[in-house]
C-alpha positions in Angstrom: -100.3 -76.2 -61.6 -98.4 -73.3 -63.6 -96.1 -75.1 -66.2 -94.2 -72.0 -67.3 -91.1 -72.8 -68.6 -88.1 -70.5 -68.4 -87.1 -69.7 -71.7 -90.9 -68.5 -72.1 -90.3 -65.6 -69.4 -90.4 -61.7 -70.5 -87.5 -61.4 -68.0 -85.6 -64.4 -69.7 -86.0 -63.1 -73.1 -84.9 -59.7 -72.1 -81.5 -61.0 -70.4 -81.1 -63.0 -73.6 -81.3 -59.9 -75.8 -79.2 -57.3 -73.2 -76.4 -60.4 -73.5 -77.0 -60.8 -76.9 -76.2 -57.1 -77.5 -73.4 -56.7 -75.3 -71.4 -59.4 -77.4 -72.2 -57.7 -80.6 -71.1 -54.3 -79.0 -68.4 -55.9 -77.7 -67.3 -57.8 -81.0 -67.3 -54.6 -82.8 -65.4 -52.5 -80.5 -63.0 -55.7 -80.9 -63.1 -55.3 -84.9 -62.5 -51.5 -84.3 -59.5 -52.0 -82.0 -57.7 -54.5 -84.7 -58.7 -52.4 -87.6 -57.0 -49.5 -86.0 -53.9 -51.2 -84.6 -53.4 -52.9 -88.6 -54.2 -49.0 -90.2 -51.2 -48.0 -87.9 -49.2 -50.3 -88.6 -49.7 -49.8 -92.6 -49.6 -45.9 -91.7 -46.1 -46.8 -90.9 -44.7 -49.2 -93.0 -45.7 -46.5 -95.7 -43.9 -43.8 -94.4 -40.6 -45.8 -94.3 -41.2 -46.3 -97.7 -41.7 -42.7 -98.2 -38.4 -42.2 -96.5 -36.1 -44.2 -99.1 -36.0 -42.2 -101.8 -35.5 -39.0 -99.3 -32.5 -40.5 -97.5 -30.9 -41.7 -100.5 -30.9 -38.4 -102.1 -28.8 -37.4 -99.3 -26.5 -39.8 -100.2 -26.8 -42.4 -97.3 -26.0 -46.0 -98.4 -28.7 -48.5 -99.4 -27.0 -50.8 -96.5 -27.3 -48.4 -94.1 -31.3 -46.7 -95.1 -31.9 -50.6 -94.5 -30.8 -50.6 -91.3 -31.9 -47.2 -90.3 -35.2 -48.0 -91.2 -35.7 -51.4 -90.1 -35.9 -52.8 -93.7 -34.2 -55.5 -95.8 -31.9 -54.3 -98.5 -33.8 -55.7 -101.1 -37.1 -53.4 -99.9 -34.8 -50.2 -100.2 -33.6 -51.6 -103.3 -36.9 -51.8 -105.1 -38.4 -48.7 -104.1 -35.0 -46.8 -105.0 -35.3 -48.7 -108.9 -39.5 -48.0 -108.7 -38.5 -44.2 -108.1 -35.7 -44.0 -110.6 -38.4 -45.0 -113.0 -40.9 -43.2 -112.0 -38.6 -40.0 -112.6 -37.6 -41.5 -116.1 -41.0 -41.6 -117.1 -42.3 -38.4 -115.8 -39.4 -36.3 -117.4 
């Protein structure tokens, strides 16, 4: 008699957009999360790299900032000769 299919219901297309609305919100709050966690992350990468200069003025070893820092000794190395030239170049 009725032939009312199910995908034609109000109730089925409201359940279809709730769902498809909770993914989305659920996607971005994903997006969010990750953004945040790699901003961190970045946040503190750059503040060891703010460190270098700082610890080697103090006379600590390049082996030893490395370590301290978590860093290869080629990372403190560069940052120490990018600094040094920096300071050439600004005096």
């Amino acid at each position: 008699m009725f032939e009312i299919k199910l995908q034609e219901t109000r109730v089925y297309r409201e359940a279809k957009e709730e769902g498809r609305q909770e993914g989305l919100k659920q996607a971005l709050e994903e997006i969010r999360e990750k953004g945040l966690k790699e901003g961190i992350q970045q946040g503190r990468e750059l503040a060891k790299l703010e460190l270098i200069p700082r610890c080697l003025a103090y006379g600590i070893s390049i082996e030893e900032v490395a370590r301290l820092l978590n860093l290869t000794i080629e990372q403190v190395e560069q940052v120490r000769l990018a600094t040094k030239q920096e300071s050439s170049t600004s005096t």
